[in-house]
N, C-alpha and C positions, 0 to 999 in steps of 0.2 A: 194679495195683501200679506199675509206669512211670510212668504219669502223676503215682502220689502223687509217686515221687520226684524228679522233673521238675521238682515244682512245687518241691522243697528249696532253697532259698538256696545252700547249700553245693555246688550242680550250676550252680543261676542265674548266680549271681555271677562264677563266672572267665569263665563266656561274656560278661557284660557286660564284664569289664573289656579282654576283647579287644578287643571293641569300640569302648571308649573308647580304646585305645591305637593305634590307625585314626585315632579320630577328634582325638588329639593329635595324630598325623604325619600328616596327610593328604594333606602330599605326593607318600608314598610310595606311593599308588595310580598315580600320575602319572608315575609315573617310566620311561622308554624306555631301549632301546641305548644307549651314549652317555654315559647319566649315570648319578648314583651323588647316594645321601644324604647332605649337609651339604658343608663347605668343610675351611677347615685344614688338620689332621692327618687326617681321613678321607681326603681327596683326595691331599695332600702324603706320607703314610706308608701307610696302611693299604691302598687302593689297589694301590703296588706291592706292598708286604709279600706280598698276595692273588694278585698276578698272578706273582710270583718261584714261592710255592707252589705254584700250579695250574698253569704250566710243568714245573715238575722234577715233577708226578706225570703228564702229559701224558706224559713223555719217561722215564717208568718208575722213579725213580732218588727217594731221599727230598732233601728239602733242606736238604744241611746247609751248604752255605758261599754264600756269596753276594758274588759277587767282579767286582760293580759300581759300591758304594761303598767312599769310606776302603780304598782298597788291598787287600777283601777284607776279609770278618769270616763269623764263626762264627752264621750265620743261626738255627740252630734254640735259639741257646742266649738268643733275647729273646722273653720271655714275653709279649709283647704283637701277637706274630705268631699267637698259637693253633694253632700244632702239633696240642699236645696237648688244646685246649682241644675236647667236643666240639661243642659251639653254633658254636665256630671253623670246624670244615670247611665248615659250608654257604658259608663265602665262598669256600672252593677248590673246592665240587663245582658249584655254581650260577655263572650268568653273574654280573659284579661288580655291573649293574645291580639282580639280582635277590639273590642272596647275603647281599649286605650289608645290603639295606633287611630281609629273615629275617629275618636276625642281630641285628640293633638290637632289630626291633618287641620279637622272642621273649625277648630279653632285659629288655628294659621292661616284658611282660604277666609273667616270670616273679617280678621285681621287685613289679608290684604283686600277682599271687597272693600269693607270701610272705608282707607285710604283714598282707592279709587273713586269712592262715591265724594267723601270728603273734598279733595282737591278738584273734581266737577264743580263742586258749588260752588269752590270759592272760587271760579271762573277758571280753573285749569283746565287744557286740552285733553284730548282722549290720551294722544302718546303721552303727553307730562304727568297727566293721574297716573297710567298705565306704569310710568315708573316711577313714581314715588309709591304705588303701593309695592312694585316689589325689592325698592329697597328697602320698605318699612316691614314688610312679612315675611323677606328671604334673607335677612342680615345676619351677622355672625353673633346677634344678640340673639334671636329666634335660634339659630342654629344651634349654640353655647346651650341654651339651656333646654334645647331638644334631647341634646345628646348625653348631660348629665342632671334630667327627672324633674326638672324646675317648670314641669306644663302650668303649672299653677301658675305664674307668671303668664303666662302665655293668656289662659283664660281669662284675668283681669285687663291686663291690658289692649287684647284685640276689641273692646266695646269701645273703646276709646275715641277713635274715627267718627263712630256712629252717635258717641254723648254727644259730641262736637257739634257735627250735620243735624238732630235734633234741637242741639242750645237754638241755634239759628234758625231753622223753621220755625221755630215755635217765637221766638223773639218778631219775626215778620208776620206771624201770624195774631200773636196777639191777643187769642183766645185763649181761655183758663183751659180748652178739652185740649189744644196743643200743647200747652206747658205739663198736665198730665200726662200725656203722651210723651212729650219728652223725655222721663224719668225710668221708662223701660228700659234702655240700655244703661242707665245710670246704676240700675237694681241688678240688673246682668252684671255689672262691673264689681259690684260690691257681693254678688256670690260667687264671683269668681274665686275668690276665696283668697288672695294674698293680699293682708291688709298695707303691709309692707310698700308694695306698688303701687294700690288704692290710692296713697297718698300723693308720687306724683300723677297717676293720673288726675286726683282731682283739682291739684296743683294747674295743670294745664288748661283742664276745664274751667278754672276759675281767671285762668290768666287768659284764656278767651273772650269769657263774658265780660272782662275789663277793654278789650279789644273790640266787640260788639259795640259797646257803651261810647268808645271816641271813636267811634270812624261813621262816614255817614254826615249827608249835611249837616252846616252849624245850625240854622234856624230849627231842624227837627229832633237835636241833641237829647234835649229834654225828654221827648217823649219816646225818644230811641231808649233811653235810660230806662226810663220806668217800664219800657216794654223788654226791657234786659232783664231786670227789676225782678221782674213779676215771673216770665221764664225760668231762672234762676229758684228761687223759689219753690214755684211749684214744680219741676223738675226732680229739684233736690228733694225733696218734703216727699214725693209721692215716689221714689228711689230708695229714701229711708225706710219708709213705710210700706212698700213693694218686699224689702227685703230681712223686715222685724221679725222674720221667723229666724233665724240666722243671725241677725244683729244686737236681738238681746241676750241670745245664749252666749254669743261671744261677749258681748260687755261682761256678763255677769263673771265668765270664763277670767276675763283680764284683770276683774275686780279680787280675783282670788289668787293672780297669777303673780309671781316674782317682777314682773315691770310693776304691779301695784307697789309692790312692798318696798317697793326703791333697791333689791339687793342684784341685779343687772349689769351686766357688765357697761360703762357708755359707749352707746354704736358709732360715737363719732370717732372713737380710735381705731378700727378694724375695718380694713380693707377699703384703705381707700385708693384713689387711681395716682398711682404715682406721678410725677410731670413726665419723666423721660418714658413711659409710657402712653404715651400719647403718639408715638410711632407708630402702635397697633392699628392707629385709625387709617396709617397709609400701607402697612404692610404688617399685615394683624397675625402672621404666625413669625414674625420677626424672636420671639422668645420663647418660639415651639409651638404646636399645637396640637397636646395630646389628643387621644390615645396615637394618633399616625406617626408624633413627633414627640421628644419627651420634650418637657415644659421646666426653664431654668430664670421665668423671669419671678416679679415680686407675687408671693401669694395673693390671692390663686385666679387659675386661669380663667371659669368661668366669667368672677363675678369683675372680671376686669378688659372682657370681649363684648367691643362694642362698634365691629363694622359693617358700616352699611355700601361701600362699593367706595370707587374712583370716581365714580361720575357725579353724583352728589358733591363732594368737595371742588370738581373743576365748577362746578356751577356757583359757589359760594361768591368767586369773586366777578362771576357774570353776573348774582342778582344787586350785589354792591353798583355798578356800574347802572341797573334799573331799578333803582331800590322804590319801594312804595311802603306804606304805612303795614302791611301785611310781611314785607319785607323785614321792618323793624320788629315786627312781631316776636316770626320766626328765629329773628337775629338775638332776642333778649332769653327767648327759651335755651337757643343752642350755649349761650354766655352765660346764663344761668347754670343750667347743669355741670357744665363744664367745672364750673368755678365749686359749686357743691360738690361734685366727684372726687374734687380731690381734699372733700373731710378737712381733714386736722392740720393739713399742708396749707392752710387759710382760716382766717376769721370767720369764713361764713357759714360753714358746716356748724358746729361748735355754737354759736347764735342761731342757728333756725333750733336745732337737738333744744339747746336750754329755755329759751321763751317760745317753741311751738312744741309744744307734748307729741302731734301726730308724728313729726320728723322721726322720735324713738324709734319707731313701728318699720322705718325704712331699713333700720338697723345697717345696714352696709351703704356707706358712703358712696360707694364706687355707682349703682345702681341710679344715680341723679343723673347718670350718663343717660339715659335712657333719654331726657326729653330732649338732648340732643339727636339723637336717630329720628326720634317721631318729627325735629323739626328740621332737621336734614333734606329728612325722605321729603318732605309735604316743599318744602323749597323748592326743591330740587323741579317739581311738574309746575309749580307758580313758575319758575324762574325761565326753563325751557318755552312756557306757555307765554312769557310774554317777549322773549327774542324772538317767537316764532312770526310773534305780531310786528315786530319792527322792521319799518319801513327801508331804512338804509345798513342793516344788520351787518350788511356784505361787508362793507367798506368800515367798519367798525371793528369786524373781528380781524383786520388785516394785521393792525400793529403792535397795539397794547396786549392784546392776549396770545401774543407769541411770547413775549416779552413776562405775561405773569407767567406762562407756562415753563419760561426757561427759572423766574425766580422761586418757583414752587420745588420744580428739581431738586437748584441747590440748597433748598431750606431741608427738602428732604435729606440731601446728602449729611447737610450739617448736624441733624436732629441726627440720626444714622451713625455718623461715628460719635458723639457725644455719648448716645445710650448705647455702644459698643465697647467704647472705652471704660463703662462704670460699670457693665455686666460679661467683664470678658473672664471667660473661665478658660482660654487656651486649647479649647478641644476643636482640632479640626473641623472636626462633623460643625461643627456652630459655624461657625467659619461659612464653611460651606451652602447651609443653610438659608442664611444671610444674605450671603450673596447669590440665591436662589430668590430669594424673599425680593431684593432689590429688584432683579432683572424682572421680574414678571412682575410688578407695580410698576418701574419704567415704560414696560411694552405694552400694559393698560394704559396709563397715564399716556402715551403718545396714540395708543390705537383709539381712544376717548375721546380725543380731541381731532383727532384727523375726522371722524364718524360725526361729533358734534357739527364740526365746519361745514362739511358736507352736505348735513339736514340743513342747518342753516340758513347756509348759499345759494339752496337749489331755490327756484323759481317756486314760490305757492300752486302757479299755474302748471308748472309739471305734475301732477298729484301720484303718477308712477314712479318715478326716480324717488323723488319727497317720502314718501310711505317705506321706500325698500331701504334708503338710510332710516328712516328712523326703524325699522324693525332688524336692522342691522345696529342699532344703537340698542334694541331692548334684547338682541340676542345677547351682543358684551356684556352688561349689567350683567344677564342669567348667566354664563358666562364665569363674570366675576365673582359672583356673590356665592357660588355654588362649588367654583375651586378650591373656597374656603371652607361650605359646609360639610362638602361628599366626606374626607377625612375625619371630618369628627363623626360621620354617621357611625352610631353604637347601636347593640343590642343584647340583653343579657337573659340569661336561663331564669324562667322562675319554679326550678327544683328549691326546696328545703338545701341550705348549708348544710355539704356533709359533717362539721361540727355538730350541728341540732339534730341531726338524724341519729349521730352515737350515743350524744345522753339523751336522746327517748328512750332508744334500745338500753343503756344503763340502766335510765330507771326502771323500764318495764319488766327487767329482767332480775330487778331487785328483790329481794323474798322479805325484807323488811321496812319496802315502799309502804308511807301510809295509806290509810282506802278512804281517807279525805283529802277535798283540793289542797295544796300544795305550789310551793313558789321554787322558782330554783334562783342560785343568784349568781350572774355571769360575771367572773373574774378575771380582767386583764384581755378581756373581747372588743375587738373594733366593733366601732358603732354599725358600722353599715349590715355588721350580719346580726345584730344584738336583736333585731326585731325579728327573725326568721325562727326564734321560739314558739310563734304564735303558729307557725305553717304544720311543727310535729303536735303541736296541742299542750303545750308547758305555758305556764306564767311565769313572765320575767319581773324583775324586782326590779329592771331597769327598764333600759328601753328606748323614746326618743318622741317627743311632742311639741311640737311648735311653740302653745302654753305650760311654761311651769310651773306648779301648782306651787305656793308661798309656803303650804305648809307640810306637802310631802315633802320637798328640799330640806327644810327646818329640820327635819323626824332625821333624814336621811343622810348629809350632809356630814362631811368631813370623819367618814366611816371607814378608816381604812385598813380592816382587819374583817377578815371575815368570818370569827368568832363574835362578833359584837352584840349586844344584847337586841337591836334596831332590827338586825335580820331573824331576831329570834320571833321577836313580835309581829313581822311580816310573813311568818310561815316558809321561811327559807329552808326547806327541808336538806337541800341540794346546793350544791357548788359544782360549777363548771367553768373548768378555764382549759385554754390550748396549751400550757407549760405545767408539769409537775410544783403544787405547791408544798411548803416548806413542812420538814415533818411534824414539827412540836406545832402545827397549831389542831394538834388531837381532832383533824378529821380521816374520816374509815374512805380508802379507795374501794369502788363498790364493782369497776369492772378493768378489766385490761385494759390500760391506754391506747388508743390509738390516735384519731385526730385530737381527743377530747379528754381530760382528765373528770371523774366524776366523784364528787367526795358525799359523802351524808354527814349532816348537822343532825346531831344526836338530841339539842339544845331544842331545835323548831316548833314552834306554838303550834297548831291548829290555827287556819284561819278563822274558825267558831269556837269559842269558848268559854265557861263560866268562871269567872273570877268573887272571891268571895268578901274580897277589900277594897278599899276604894280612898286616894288621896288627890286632895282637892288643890290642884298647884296654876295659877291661872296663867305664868309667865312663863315663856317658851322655853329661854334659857336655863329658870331654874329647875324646870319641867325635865329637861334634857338631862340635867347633870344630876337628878334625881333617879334619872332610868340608868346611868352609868356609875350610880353608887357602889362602894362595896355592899355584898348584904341583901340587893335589891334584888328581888325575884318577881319580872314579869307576871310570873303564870299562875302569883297568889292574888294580887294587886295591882288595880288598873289606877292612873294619872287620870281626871278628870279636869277640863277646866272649868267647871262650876259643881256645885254641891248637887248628887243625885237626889230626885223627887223620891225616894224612899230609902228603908232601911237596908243594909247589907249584913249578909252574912250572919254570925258567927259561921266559917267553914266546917262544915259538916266532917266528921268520922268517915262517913264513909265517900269515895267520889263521886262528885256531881259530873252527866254526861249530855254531852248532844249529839244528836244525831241529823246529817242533814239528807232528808230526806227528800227535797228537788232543787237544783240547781245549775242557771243559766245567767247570760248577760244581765248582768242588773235586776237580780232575782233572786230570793234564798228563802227554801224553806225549811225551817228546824225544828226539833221537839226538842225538846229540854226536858233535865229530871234533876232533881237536888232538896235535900232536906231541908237545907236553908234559903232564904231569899239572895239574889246573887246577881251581880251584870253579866249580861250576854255582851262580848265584846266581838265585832267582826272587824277581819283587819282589811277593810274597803277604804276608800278614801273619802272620810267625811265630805261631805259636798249638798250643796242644797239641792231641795228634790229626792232625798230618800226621807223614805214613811217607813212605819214598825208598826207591825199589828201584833198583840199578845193575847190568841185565843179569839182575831177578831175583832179586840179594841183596841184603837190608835192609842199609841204609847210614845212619849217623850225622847226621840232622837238625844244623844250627848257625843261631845269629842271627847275621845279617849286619845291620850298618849299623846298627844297635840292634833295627830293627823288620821286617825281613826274611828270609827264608830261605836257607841255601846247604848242598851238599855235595860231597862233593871225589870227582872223577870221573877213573881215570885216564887215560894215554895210549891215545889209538886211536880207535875207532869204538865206541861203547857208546848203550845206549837205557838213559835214566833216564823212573820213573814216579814221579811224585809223587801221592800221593791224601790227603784229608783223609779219615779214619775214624777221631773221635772214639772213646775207649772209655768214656769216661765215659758217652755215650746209654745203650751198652749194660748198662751199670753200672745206671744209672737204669733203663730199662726194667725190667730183672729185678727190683728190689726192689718196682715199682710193676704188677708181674707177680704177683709173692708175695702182696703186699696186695691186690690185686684179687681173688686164690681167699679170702683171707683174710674179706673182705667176701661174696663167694656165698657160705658156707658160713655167714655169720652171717645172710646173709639170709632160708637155707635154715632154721635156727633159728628164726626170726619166724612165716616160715609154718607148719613147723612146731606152733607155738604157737598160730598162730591158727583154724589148720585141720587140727584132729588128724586127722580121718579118713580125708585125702589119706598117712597113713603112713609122714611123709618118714623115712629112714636115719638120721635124728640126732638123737640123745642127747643126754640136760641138760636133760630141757623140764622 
C-alpha cells in the first residue's frame, strides 16, 4: 500500500519541485558565515531588519522601536520585517546565512506547490499543473527579485495559488467552518508583508470570485452567488482579523506616514514598463542582464523583469483556438496587467492610482505585470490539459500552428529591430548580445514546439513515449527559465561597510566623544550602505524605511548644510561623508582620512535634555522658520505645539543636568536635577505608544519641535522613565487571538466531518 502511493504524482511532485527550487538557486548550497542571498534590499534592509529582531529576542524583550534610524521609529509596525509573519522567524531563530537562504527557497517551493495544486482543481493534468507551477515559481520575476532582496515580494505572493484553491473550496462547500478556513492563506498573504503586491494579489482574488460567481449552471447562479457571497466574506473578514496584530500597527504607521499627508511622490509616473519593452518577455536579457551583463535599457532592470519561459506564450494562441470561460478569465488578467504596467503610457494606471487609494501602495506601475505571469503560468497547464484531451489534436496542429509559429517569428523580428533601433548605443558587445538573445529564443521557440507536437501526437495509449516527451517538455522550461535565472544568481558579505567601520574607530578613538547617546549624520552616502551604521553600533540621522514618518520629513527636510540647527536638535554630534567637506563650514576633522571623512559638530544637543523655555507655535511651517531664526537657541527653548500642563523655568544660575542612567530600544531612564521647573525634552520620534513616568506618576507626553518628544519635570532631583508600549499591538493581538480560537474550532469542524469516528465535541456536522 505505501508503495502504491509513493508512486502518486500528488506525493511525487512537491518532492520534485523542491528539488528544482535548489536547483534554481543553487547558490544557496554555497553559502558560508558571512554571506547572505542576493544584493540590494536583502543586504541593504532585510539583513539588519533580521539582526535588530534577533537582538531584542537574544536580550529577552519584543521589538518594538528601533532607534538607529530616522530619529527612531516604530519598528514592529513595518510589515515587511515579519514579526508576525511565521516563515519570517526562521530569519530571527537561524544564523542570517542560513535563515534567510530557508526563508526564500520555502517560499518559492511553497509558491510553486500552490500552483500545482491550484491548476489540479481547476481540472489541469499532473504535467499542465507541473508546468504552470514552474513557470509561476521559476520565472525571471522570482528570479529578478531573488537576486536584488525583494523576498518580501516573494512571501506575499506565493499564498496566492492557495487563497485561490481555498476561495473554491469553501464556496463548494458552503459551510461558515470552510469559509474561516479559507482566510488562513489569506492572513499568510497579508503578513507577508508587501502591502504593495497585497493589492494585486487581492486584485486576482477578487477577480476570481467574480469568475466563481458566473460560471456554473444558469438555474443554480443564484445560489452559486450567495455561496460566493458568503466565502468571500468570511474568508476576507477572518484574514483581516487573523492578521490585526500587524494590520493595525500598520494602519496606524500609514496614518502617520507621508502617503497620509498627501506629500508623495505619484507612483503612476515611476517605472512604468515601456511598450518596446515588452521584448523582454521573448528574450528578457535582450537589454542586458546585470550583474553577468551590464543593463542599458529603461530604468530599472528589476522592477521591469517579467519572464516566465517560451512555452507559456506558444500556448497563448493554442488556448485561443480552445478557449473556455476560464480561458477568458485568464485572458482579462493577462490584458489587464499588461495594460496597467505600462502606468502613465495609458489611461488606466493614472484612473485606478486617483479613484482606488489601494493602487498608491503598488507604487511602481511596471509590478501590474505580475498578474500577467500568474495568469500565463496557470494558462499555460489549463491549456496543455485540454489539447491533451482532444480527440483529433493530430490533424489540427498540422497547418494553422506552423503557420502562427512562423507569424510569432516575424512579429519577434519586428518588435526586435524596432526596440533596436530606439536603443542602439553602437557598442559592439550589444550587438552581439542581441544576436545572442535572438538565437537562443529562436532555438527554444523551435525546440518548444517540435517537443509540444510531439507530446501531442503521441498516442494516449502509448503512456512510455507520451510521459518521456512530456518530461522532455518540463526539462526545456527548467531549461529555459533557469538560463535566465543562474546569471543573475548573487550573493553578498554581511561584514559592516569598511566606511562604518572607520567612523566607529574615529569616534571611539575621540578624546572629546560625548559619554551620552549620540547620532552621527551621513553626508553625500549611498543608501544601500547608509543602514550599516547600525552593524558598528552608531545612530544614523538617516537611514531608509518603507513608511515615512509625516513629521520627521517635516522636522527634516530640505536641510542641506550640515550646520543646520535640525541636526543640532537631533544630537548629530558627528559628520561622516566619503569626500573631504568644505572648510568654512567650522567642523574639526577628528581622525585621518581614509575611506571616511569624520567631522565633530561642536553645536550637538544631547539627545536628553532640560530646556528652561518653552514657545507654543502649532503650525509646522511657522514652527520650522521659527527654529531657523536668527537669534534662535534650541538648547534654551523648546517649540511646542500646545501650551505645557505647567509652569516653566525662570532658567536657573546655575546648570540644570541629566543624567541617563539606563538605556535601550524603546527605553530611557533619566534623573534630572534643576532649580527651576523645566522640559525634559528627548529627541525620539513622537509616536503613539510612548508613556513618561515622573518619579513613578504617569505624566503628559507633548511634541516638541514638531517631531519630538518633551515633558515638564519639576524642581529638584526626579528620575523620569520614558517607555514606548504601544497599545495598539495589544489591541491587534487580542483580536488576532479571537480569530485564531475562531479558526481551531472550525478546523475542529472539518475533521470532524471528515473523520467521524474520532467523536470530536462539535456540533453542526
Amino acid at each position: 500500500m505505501l508503495r502504491e502511493i509513493a508512486r502518486k504524482p500528488s506525493f511525487l511532485l512537491p518532492a520534485l519541485l523542491a528539488l528544482l527550487t535548489l536547483l534554481f538557486l543553487p547558490q544557496s548550497l554555497r553559502l558560508t558565515e558571512g554571506q547572505m542571498l542576493g544584493t540590494g534590499d536583502a543586504r541593504a534592509l532585510v539583513f539588519h531588519w533580521n539582526n535588530m529582531a534577533r537582538a531584542a529576542w537574544q536580550e529577552g524583550r519584543f521589538p518594538f522601536w528601533d532607534p538607529y534610524i530616522l530619529g527612531g521609529y516604530p519598528f514592529f509596525s513595518n510589515p515587511q520585517v515579519g514579526l508576525f509573519y511565521p516563515l519570517g522567524w526562521l530569519n530571527i531563530l537561524l544564523p542570517a546565512h542560513i535563515g534567510f537562504t530557508v526563508y526564500t527557497l520555502l517560499s518559492i517551493w511553497v509558491a510553486a506547490v500552490g500552483q500545482l495544486c491550484f491548476v489540479r482543481r481547476m481540472g489541469g493534468s499532473w504535467l499542465g499543473a507541473l508546468l504552470a507551477a514552474m513557470a509561476f515559481a521559476f520565472g525571471g520575476f522570482m528570479a529578478a527579485r531573488v537576486s536584488y532582496g525583494h523576498s518580501v515580494f516573494i512571501t506575499t505572493i506565493c499564498w496566492l495559488p492557495w487563497m485561490l484553491m481555498a476561495l473554491e473550496w469553501s464556496a463548494r462547500r458552503a459551510r461558515w467552518w470552510a469559509g474561516v478556513i479559507a482566510g488562513i492563506p489569506v492572513a499568510l498573504a497579508i503578513l507577508g508583508g508587501h502591502t504593495g503586491m497585497l493589492v494585486y494579489v487581492l486584485l486576482i482574488w477578487t477577480a476570481f470570485a467574480l469568475y466563481l460567481g458566473l460560471t456554473g449552471p444558469r438555474e443554480s447562479r443564484r445560489q452559486r452567488w450567495r455561496a460566493v457571497t458568503v466565502a468571500v466574506l468570511l474568508s476576507g473578514s477572518t484574514g483581516l482579523l487573523l492578521s490585526a496584530v500587524q494590520t493595525l500597527p500598520l494602519l496606524q504607521a500609514l496614518l502617520a506616514s507621508t502617503r497620509a499627508a498627501g506629500t508623495f511622490d505619484d507612483p503612476g509616473l515611476h517605472w512604468s514598463l515601456p511598450p518596446l519593452h515588452l521584448i523582454a518577455f521573448l528574450v528578457p536579457t535582450y537589454f542586458g542582464a546585470p550583474p553577468a551583463t551590464p543593463y542599458w535599457g529603461a530604468e530599472n532592470f528589476v522592477e521591469l523583469t517579467y519572464y516566465v519561459g517560451i512555452l507559456p506564450l506558444i500556448c497563448i494562441p493554442l488556448a485561443w483556438q480552445r478557449r473556455t470561460r476560464l480561458t477568458w478569465f485568464y485572458g482579462a488578467l493577462m490584458a489587464f496587467g499588461l495594460l496597467a504596467a505600462l502606468g502613465s503610457r495609458t489611461p488606466l494606471y493614472p484612473l485606478l492610482t486617483r479613484f482606488i487609494i489601494l493602487f498608491r501602495l503598488g507604487r511602481a506601475p511596471a509590478r501590474a505585470a505580475f498578474l500577467l505571469v500568474f495568469a500565463a503560468s496557470a494558462l499555460l497547464g489549463d491549456t496543455l490539459t485540454r489539447w491533451e484531451r482532444e480527440e483529433h489534436a493530430p490533424a489540427k496542429l498540422k497547418t494553422r500552428h506552423v503557420l502562427l509559429a512562423a507569424a510569432a517569428l516575424l512579429l519577434m523580428w519586428a518588435v526586435g529591430a524596432a526596440a533596436a533601433l530606439l536603443h542602439h548605443t553602437g557598442a559592439m558587445l550589444h550587438f552581439w548580445h542581441r544576436a545572442a538573445g535572438w538565437a537562443w529564443a529562436v532555438a527554444l521557440l523551435g525546440a518548444n514546439a517540435l517537443l509540444l507536437w510531439r507530446y501531442l501526437t503521441t498516442s494516449p495509449v502509448a503512456h512510455r513515449p507520451r510521459r518521456c516527451w512530456g518530461a522532455a517538455l518540463a526539462f526545456l522550461l527548467m531549461l529555459d527559465l533557469c538560463a535566465f535565472a543562474w546569471p543573475l544568481a548573487t550573493t553578498s558579505s554581511t561584514a559592516p561597510h569598511p566606511f562604518w567601520v572607520e567612523v566607529q574607530q574615529a569616534i571611539a578613538a575621540d578624546p572629546s566623544a560625548p559619554d551620552t547617546p549620540q547620532r552621527v549624520l551621513p553626508w553625500g552616502i549611498d543608501l544601500n550602505i547608509e543602514m550599516d551604521a547600525e552593524l558598528v553600533g552608531l545612530r544614523n540621522i538617516f537611514g531608509y524605511n518603507s513608511i515615512e514618518f509625516a513629521a520627521y520629513r517635516e522636522l527634516t527636510r530640505e536641510q542641506f548644510d550640515p550646520r543646520s540647527p535640525v541636526y543640532d536638535l537631533l544630537g548629530a554630534a558627528y559628520v561622516a561623508a566619503p569626500q573631504p567637506l568644505r572648510e568654512d563650514l567650522d567642523l574639526k576633522l577628528v581622525a585621518e582620512p581614509g575611506a571616511a571623512y569624520v567631522y565633530r559638530r561642536e553645536r550637538a544637543l544631547p539627545l536628553a535634555r532640560l530646556v528652561h523655555e518653552a514657545r507654543v507655535i502649532a503650525e509646522n511651517a511657522a514652527a520650522r522658520a521659527q527654529l531657523h531664526a536668527p537669534g534662535f537657541d534650541p538648547a534654551r527653548t523648546a517649540i511646542l505645539t500646545t501650551a505645557p500642563p505647567c509652569e516653566v523655568g525662570p532658567a536657573p544660575a546655575s546648570g540644570a543636568t541629566v543624567r541617563v542612567s539606563a538605556e535601550r530600544p524603546g527605553y530611557w531612564s533619566l534623573e534630572t536635577e534643576s532649580a527651576a521647573p523645566a522640559l525634559l525634552v528627548l529627541s525620539e520620534l513622537a509616536y503613539p505608544g510612548w508613556r513618561a513616568m515622573v518619579d513613578g506618576a504617569p505624566t503628559r507626553v507633548m511634541t516638541a519641535y514638531i517631531a519630538l518628544q518633551a515633558v515638564c519635570v519639576p524642581a529638584g532631583q526626579h528620575r523620569v522613565i520614558w517607555e514606548f508600549r504601544p497599545a495598539i499591538f495589544w489591541w491587534g493581538a487580542a483580536i488576532s487571538t479571537v480569530a485564531a480560537l475562531c479558526v481551531a474550532v472550525a478546523l475542529a469542524c472539518l475533521l470532524a466531518r471528515r473523520f467521524p469516528h474520532l467523536q470530536l465535541p462539535i456540533r453542526g456536522r
